[in-house]
C-alpha positions in Angstrom: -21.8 201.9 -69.6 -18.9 201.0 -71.7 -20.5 202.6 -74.7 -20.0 206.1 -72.8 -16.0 204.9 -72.0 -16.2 204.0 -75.4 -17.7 207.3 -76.9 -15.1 209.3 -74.0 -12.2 208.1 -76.0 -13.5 209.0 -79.1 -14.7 212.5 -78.4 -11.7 213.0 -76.7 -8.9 213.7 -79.0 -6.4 212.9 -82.2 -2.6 212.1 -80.9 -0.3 212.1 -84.0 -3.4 211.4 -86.8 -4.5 208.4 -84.8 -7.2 208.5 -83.1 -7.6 207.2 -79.8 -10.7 205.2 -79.8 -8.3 202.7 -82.6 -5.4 203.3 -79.8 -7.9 202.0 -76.9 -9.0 198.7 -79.4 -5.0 198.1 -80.0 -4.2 198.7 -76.1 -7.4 196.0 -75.2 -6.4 193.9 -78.0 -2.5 193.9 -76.9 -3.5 193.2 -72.8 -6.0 190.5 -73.9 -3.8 188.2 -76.1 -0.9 188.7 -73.7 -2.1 188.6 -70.0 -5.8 186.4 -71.3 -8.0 189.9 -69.6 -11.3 190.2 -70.3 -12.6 193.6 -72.4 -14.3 194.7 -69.2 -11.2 194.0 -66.6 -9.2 196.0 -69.1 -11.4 199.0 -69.9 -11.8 199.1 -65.4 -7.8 200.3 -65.5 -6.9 203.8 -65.7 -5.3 205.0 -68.9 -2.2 205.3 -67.2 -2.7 201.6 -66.0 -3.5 200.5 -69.2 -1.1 202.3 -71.0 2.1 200.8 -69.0 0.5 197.6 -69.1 1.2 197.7 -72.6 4.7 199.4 -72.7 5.9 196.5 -70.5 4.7 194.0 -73.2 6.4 195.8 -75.8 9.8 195.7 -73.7 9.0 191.9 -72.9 8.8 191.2 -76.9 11.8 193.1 -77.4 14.1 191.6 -74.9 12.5 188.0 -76.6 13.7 189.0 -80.0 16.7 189.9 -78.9 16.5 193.8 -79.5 17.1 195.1 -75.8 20.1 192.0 -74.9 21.4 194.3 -72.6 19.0 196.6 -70.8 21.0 197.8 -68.1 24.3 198.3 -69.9 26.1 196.2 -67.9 27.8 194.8 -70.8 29.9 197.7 -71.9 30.3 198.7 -68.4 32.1 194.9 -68.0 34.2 195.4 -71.6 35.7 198.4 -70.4 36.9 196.8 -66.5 33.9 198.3 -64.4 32.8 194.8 -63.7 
């Protein structure tokens, strides 16, 4: 069964030179190591599933390193008296 998911993805098509049979290993690799998944809970999620699953990891990692401090831009809101 999951060799014909598998194949699906790579049949499927090339976004911007990468195919997306490496995207689908990256996305299951990212969900894994982050939320401890197993290959076969994450390949059951639609793409769309899987896809923000791994957009809000990336936003997690940024707000941890510091690169999205202020998200909601309540900051410059506050510096110029709206707070």
């Amino acid at each position: 069964m999951w060799g014909k998911i598998y194949n699906h993805y790579s049949f499927k098509c090339t976004i911007g030179g990468v195919s997306t049979s490496s995207s689908l290993v990256n996305d299951i690799h990212t969900i894994a190591y982050f939320y401890h998944w197993t290959e076969r809970d994450i390949l059951s999620l639609s793409i769309r599933k899987r896809k923000n699953y791994v957009e809000l990891i990336r936003e997690q990692i940024d707000r941890e390193n510091g690169e999205d401090d202020d998200p909601f831009g309540k900051l410059e809101e506050n510096e110029e008296g709206g707070l």
